[in-house]
C-alpha positions as CSV (number, residue, x, y, z in Angstrom):
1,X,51.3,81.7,46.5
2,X,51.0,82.1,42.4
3,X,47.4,80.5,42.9
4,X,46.3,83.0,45.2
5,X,47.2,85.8,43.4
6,X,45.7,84.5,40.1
7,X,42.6,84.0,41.9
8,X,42.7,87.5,43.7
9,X,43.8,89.3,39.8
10,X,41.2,87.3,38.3
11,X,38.3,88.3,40.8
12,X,39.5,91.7,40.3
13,X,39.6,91.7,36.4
14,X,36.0,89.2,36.6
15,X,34.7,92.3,38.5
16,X,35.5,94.9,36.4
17,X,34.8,92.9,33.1
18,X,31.2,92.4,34.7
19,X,30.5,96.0,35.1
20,X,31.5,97.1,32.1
21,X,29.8,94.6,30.4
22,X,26.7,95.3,32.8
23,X,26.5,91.5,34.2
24,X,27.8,92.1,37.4
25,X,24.2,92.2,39.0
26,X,23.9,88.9,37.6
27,X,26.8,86.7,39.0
28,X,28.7,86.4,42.1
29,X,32.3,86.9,43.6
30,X,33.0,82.8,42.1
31,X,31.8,83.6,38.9
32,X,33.5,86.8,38.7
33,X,37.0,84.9,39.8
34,X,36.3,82.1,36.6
35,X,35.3,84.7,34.3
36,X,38.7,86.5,35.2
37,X,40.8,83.4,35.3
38,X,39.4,81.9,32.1
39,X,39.8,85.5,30.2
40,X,43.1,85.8,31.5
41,X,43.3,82.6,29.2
42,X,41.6,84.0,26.1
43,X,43.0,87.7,26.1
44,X,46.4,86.1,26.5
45,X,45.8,83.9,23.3
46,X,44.4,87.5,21.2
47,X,46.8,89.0,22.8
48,X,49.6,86.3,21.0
49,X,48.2,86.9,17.9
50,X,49.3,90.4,17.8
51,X,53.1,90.0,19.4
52,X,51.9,91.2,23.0
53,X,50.6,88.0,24.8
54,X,52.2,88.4,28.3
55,X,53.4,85.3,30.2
56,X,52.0,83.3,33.7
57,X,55.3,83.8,35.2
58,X,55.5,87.6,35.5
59,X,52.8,90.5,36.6
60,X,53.0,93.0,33.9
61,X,50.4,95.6,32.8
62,X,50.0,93.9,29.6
63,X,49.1,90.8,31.1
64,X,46.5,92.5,33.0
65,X,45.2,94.7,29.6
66,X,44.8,91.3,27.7
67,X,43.1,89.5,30.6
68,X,40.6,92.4,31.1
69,X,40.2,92.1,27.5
70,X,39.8,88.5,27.4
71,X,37.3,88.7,29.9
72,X,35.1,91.2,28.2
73,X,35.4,89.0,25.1
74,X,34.1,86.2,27.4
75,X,30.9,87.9,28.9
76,X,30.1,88.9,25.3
77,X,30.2,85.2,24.0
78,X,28.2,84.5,27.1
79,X,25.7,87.4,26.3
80,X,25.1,86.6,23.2
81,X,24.9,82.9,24.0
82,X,22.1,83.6,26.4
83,X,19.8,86.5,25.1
84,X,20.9,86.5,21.4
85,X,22.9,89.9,21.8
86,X,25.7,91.2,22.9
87,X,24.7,93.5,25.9
C-alpha cells in the first residue's frame, strides 16, 4: 500500500513541480510521477543537510515541502541540461 501512495504523492508533487517550473506541457502523467519520486529523493537529502530531512516511514508536511522542493531542484538540472538555462 506504501508504493501506491508514493506513486500517487509523487504524481502529485511531479505535477505541481512541472507547473511551476513551466514543463508541465512538456511531459506526461509517468514523467511527472519519476520526477516526484526521484525529488522526493533529492529534497529529502537538502533537506538533511539543514536538520529537517523527513523520513519514508511517516507522511508529514515536511516531507512533502522537501519533495516539492527536490523536485523543482530536479526540473531545473534538467532545464538547464537541455536548453542551457534554467527556465
Amino acid at each position: 500500500m506504501g508504493i501506491i501512495i508514493a506513486i500517487i504523492i509523487g504524481g502529485i508533487i511531479g505535477w505541481l513541480a512541472s507547473i511551476v517550473m513551466r514543463t508541465d506541457a512538456q511531459q506526461g502523467i509517468l514523467l511527472n510521477i519519476v520526477v516526484g519520486i526521484v525529488g522526493s529523493f533529492i529534497g529529502n537529502l537538502v533537506g538533511g543537510l539543514f536538520g529537517s530531512g523527513a523520513t519514508l516511514t511517516t507522511l508529514s508536511v515536511v516531507g512533502l515541502f522537501w519533495s516539492f522542493v527536490g523536485a523543482i531542484i530536479l526540473l531545473a538540472i534538467v532545464n538547464l541540461i537541455r536548453r542551457g538555462s534554467v527556465r
